[in-house]
Structure formats: C-alpha cells, structure tokens
C-alpha positions in Angstrom: 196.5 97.4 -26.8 197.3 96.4 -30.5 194.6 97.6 -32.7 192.6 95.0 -34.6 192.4 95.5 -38.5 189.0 95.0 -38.0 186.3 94.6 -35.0 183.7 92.2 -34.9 181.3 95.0 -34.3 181.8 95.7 -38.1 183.4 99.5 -37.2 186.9 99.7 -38.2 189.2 100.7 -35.6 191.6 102.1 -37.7 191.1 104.1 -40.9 192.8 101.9 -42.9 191.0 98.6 -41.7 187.7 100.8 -42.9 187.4 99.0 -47.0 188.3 96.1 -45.2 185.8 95.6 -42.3 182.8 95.1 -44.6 180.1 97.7 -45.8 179.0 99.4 -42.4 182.6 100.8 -41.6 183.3 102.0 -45.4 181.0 104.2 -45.3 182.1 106.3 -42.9 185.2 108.3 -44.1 188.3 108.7 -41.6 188.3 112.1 -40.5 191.0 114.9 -41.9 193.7 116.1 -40.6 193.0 119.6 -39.7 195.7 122.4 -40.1 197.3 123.8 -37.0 195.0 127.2 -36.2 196.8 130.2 -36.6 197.9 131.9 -33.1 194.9 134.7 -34.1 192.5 132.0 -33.9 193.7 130.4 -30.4 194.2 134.0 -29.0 190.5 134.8 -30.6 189.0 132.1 -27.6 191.2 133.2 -24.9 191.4 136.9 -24.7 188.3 137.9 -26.3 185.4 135.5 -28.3 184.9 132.8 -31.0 182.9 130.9 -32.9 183.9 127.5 -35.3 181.3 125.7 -37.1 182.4 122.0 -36.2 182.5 119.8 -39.5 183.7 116.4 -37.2 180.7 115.9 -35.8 177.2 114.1 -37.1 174.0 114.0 -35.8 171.6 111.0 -35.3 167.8 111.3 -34.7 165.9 109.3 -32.7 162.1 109.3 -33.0 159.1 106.8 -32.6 157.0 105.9 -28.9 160.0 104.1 -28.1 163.0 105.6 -28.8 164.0 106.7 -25.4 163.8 103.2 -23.9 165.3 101.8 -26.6 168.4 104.2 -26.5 167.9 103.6 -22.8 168.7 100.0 -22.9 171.4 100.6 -25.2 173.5 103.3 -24.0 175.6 103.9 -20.8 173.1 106.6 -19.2 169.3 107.0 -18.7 168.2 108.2 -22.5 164.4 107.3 -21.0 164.7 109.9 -17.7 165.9 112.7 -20.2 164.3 115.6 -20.2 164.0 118.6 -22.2 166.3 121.0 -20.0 169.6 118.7 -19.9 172.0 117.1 -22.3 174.1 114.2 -20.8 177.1 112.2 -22.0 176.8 108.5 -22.6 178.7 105.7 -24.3 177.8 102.7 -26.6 179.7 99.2 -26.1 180.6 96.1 -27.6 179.6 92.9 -25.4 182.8 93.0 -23.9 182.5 96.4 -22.6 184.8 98.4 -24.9 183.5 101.6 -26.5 182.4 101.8 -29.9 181.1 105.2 -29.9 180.3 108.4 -27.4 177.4 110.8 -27.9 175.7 113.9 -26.4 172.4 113.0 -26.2 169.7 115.8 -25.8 166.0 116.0 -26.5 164.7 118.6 -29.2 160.8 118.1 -29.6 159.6 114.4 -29.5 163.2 113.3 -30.7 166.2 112.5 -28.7 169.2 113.6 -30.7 173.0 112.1 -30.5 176.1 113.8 -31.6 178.8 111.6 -32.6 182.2 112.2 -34.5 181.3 111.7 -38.1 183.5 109.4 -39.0 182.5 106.9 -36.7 178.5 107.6 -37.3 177.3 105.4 -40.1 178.5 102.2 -38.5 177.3 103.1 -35.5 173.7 103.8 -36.8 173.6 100.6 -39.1 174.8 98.9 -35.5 172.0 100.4 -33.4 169.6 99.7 -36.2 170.4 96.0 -36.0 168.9 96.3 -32.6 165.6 97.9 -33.0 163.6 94.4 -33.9 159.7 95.7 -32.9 161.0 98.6 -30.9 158.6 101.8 -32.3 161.8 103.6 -33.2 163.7 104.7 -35.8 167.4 105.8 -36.2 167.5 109.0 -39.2 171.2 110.7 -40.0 170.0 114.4 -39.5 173.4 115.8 -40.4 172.5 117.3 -43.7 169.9 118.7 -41.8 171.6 120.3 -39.2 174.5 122.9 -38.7 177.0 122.5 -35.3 178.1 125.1 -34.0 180.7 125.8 -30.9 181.3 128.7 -29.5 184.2 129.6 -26.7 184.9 132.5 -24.3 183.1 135.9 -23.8 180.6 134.8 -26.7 177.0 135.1 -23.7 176.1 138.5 -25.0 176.1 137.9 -29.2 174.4 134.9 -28.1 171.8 136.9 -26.3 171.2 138.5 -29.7 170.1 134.9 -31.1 168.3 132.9 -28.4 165.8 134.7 -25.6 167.8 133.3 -22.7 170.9 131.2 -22.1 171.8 128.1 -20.1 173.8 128.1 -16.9 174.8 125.1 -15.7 176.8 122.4 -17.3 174.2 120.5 -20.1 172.1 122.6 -19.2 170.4 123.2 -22.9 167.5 125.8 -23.8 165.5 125.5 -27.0 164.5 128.5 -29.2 163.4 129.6 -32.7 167.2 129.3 -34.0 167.3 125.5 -32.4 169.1 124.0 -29.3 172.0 125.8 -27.1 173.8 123.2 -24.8 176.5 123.9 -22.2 179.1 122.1 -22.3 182.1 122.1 -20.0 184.2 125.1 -19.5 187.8 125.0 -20.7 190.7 127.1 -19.4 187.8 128.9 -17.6 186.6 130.1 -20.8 182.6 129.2 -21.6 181.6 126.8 -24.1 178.4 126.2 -26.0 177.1 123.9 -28.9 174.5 125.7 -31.1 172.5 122.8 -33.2 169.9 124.1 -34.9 168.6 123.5 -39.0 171.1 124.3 -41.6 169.8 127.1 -43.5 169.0 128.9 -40.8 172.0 128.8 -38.3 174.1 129.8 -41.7 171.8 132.6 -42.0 172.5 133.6 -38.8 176.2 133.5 -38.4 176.9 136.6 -40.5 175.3 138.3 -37.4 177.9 137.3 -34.6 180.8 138.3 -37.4 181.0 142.0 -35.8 181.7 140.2 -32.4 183.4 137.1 -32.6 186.2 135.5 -34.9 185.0 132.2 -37.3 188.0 130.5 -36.2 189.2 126.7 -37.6 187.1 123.6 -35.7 190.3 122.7 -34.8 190.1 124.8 -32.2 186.9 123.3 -31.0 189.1 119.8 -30.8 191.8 121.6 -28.6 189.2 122.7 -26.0 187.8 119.2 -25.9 191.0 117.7 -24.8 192.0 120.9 -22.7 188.2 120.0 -20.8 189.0 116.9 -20.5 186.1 115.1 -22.2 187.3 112.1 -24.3 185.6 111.6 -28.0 185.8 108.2 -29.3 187.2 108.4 -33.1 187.6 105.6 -35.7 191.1 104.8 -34.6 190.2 104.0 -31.2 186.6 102.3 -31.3 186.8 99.1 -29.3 189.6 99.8 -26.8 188.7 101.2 -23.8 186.1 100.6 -21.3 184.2 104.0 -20.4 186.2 104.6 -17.3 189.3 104.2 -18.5 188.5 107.7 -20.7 187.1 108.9 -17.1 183.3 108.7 -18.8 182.3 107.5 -15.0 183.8 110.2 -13.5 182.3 112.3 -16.4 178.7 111.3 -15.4 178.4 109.6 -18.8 178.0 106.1 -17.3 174.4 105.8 -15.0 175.5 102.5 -12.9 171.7 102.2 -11.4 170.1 102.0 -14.5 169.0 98.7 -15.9 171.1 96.5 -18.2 172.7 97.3 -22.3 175.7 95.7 -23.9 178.6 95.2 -21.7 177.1 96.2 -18.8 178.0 93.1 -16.7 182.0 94.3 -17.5 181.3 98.1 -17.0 180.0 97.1 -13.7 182.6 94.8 -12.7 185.1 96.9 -13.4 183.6 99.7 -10.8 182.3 97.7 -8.6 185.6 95.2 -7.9 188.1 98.4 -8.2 189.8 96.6 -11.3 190.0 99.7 -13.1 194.0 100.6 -13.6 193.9 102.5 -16.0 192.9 106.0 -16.7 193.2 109.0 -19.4 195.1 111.7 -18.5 195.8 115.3 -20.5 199.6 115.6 -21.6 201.4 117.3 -24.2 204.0 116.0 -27.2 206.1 117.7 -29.6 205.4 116.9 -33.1 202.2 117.8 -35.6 198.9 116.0 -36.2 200.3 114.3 -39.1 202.8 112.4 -36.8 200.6 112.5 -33.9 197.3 110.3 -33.9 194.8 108.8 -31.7 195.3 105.3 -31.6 199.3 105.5 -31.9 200.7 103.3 -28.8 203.2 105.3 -25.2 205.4 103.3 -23.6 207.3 103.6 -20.8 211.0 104.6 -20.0 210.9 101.4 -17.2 209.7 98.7 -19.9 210.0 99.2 -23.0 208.9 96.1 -24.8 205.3 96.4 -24.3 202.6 99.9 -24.6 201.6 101.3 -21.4 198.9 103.5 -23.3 197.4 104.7 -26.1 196.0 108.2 -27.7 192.7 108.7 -27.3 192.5 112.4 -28.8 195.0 114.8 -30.3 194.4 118.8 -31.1 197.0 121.0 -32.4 198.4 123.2 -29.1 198.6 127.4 -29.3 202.3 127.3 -27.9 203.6 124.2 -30.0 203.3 120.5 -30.6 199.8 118.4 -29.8 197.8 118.2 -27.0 196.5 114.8 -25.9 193.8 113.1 -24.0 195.9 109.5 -23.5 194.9 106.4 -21.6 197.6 104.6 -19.6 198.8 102.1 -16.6 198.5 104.3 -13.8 201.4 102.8 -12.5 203.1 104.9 -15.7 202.6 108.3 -13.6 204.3 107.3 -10.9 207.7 107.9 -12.1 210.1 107.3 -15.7 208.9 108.9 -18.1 206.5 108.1 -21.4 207.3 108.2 -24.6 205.4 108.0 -28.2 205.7 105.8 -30.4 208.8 103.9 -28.9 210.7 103.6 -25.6 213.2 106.6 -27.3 210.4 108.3 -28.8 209.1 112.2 -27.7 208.5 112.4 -24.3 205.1 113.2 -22.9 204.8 116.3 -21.0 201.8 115.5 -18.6 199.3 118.7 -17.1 197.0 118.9 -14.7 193.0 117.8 -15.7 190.1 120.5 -14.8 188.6 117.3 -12.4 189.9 115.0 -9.6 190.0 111.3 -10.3 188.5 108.6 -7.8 191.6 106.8 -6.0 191.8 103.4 -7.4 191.9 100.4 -4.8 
C-alpha cells in the first residue's frame, strides 16, 4: 500500500510526486483543502434545501463516429450501449488493474461526457489521448465551458422552475434548455442531483433558486459523496485499488460482460476467483482535513507493523472530525480496532453503508 512517488501511467499519485512525474501529471493542480462548512450549511441540506456549485470536478468531452466504442473499450462499463436517458459510473485502469481515474459518463447531444475530479483530469485525458491512434474520436476539456452544479434535499420543486420535468430513478438524467440534470444517489435519504449545463447560462440562472435554497460550500457536496457511499478516485490515490475494492462492482460501475479494456484480465479474476479481500467501508475520525487525507495509510490494533488500509475520500463531518470512504483487510472489521496514521493513532469510528456488500468466498 506504499504510494509510489510516481506511476508509470505518468499521473502522480500523490500531490507532491506531481513536478516530478513528468509533464502530464504537472499539469493538473492537487486539489484544495476546503474549509469545514459552517453547521448553517450542513443543516441547509438536511432540514430544508441546498445548492453548491462544485469547483472539484472537470469535464471531458467526447465527440467523433467513434467515440462511444472507443471509451467502450477503454472504460469499465458499456460507454457504446449508453443512451440518452442514463448516466452510469465507470472506471479507467492501468494494465494491472488499479484505478487511475472514475467518471460519470452521460450523453448530451452526439457527445458522451465524463466528470472526473479536476485534479486528476489532464493526465488522464493526455492518457486516453495516447489511445485514440485512427479511432474518429476526440477527447476536448469542456470545463471552462461548463458549470457543475449539485444540489441536496427538498430542492424538486425550484428545480421544476428550471427544467420541464425531473428524473426519478438513480442516473436517470433528462436534458433541457438549461443543459443536463442527473440523479445521483440519495444520501441520508435526502435527493441529490448534478445540474451540468453551459457556464453563462447556469450562472445566470442560480440567482433564481437563491429565494429557495442556501449556496452552501462544495464541501458539502464531498460529505454527501462519502455519506452515499460512492468512492471518487483523487490524485493521492490513483493506482491503488482495483474497482471492487472501492465497491465500483457493487456500484454497477464495472459491466463484467462487456468486451475487453486495460486490466480487464485482473478485474475479472479478481471477481470471478473470489480473491477480492478487501473492501471500502464508511467510518469516521477525529481530526480536520488538513491532518486527514486520502491516501494516508490505517493500521490495525492486532499488527501494527504493516497498513491494513488506506483513505480513499475524506469530507469535513456536521457533528465533528472527517468522514471517510477507506479501503481495508476485511479481516480488520472483525474485531481490534483501526487506527490512522499509526498503530496509536485516532481510532476509526466505523458506520453503517446505504448498500449491502457481496459475501466474499
């Protein structure tokens, strides 16, 4: 589990390693540390509505005759089945099966769009790129382009006032004159949706839903990730997981009937041959974001000399300390305790995830 200063993919894995993994991963900035939201903001989501434009995210389009099979036959789910009523999850990986990066992938017009932390995007794109060889397709970084939006709780009827009529199910996306609404999956029972749609106009639009729902940080929007479950892959931990051990199988981002794309061979292995022991669970730790990363090693109260996990995703939590998304042994939750950083560092207080994991053989 030791991160590598730098990957042979040419994404740093940690945001230090980035001016030294050559010129694909120093372009991409390592993302900030955003302030704890103020208890106004959390409370805005759960009792009433919200909205957060979401500044951590970047946008890659891709157009051309061929874009869907070529994203098809790169990606961990069927980019050439998609169709213009769902979004779905899917991965990218290394040869060897480790993630470098995790999208949202969604069709808007002739183009299939991806959604990708930012700071993890340009490599990524530059990577894909490398790929395209006589493919009609081409890979364009919308994000200047575009505004993200999320939006959390009783937030269906402002929306009403922007787009004719809503989605329902989970990815379940709609198109309209103020661009794409996706879906996404509830958390703490409270509905989310992503709003992409071009710049000028979503900013132009905002102001309206100010009467009815609080702007509150994007921070916020990182929180309800992790409380949902959904594992992003970040600069700090690009090459060190296969997709099910951050749950992506049981997250329907992995399609396992669809035909072959880098480190496919070791994605299917693993489910197949029931090798997979390890898994990301949702836990919580005291401390703040600037002492509590993604990428920083847990270990265990029963051996201490090695890491039994790592962070995949840390939010700021409404009643104190950070909430995480971590991988681990799943031999770690069957008793001791884990701790960050160090055998005698915090402990990790572990909670309950919105879905049911597949019992591992």
């Amino acid at each position: 589990m030791t991160t590598p200063l730098a990957t042979a993919s040419g994404i740093a894995s940690s945001p230090a390693a980035a001016a030294a993994s050559g010129p694909a991963a120093a372009t991409a900035a390592a993302l900030p540390v955003l302030p704890r939201p103020s208890a106004d903001e959390f409370d805005a989501v759960l009792q009433h509505g919200a909205y957060m434009p979401l500044t951590q995210f970047g946008v890659i389009d891709a157009t051309g005759d061929d874009a869907a099979s070529f994203l098809h036959s790169q990606l961990t789910n069927d980019t050439q089945h998609l169709d213009a009523a769902n979004a779905r999850l899917a991965g990218y990986c290394s040869a060897k099966g480790r993630l470098l990066a995790s999208f949202l992938t969604w069709r808007s017009g002739d183009t299939i769009r991806l959604l990708v932390s930012k700071d993890v995007q340009a490599a990524v794109q530059k990577r894909l790129s490398m790929f395209i060889l006589r493919a009609k397709a081409r890979l364009v970084d919308a994000s200047d382009e575009l505004a993200v939006v999320g939006l959390a709780g009783d937030v269906r009827r402002p929306l009403s006032a922007v787009f004719d009529a809503l989605p329902d199910g989970v990815h379940v996306q709609v198109d309209g004159a103020a661009g794409t609404l996706i879906h996404v999956p509830d958390a703490l029972e409270r509905l989310r949706y992503l709003w992409i749609g071009p710049k000028a106009q979503v900013e132009a639009l905002l102001p309206s839903l100010d009467a009815k729902l609080k702007r509150v940080s994007p921070a916020v929007w990182d929180w309800l990730d992790i409380r949902a479950g959904e594992p992003r892959i970040t600069q700090p931990v690009v090459e060190q997981f296969v997709p099910q051990m951050v749950n992506f199988d049981v997250l329907g981002a992995v399609n396992f009937r669809k035909g072959c794309y880098p480190g496919q061979e070791v994605v299917a292995r693993s489910q197949y041959r029931g090798t997979i022991k390890r898994r990301t669970s949702l836990a919580n730790v005291a401390g703040e974001l600037q002492t509590v990363r993604p990428g920083m090693e847990l270990f265990h109260s029963d051996d201490p000399g090695q890491p039994c996990g790592m962070i995949v995703n840390a939010a700021s939590a409404p009643h104190g300390g950070v909430d995480l998304l971590v991988e681990l042994k799943l031999a770690a939750l069957e008793g001791g305790s884990v701790h960050l950083g160090a055998a005698d560092g915090p402990t990790l207080q572990f909670l309950a995830l919105p879905y049911g994991l597949p019992t591992e053989g």
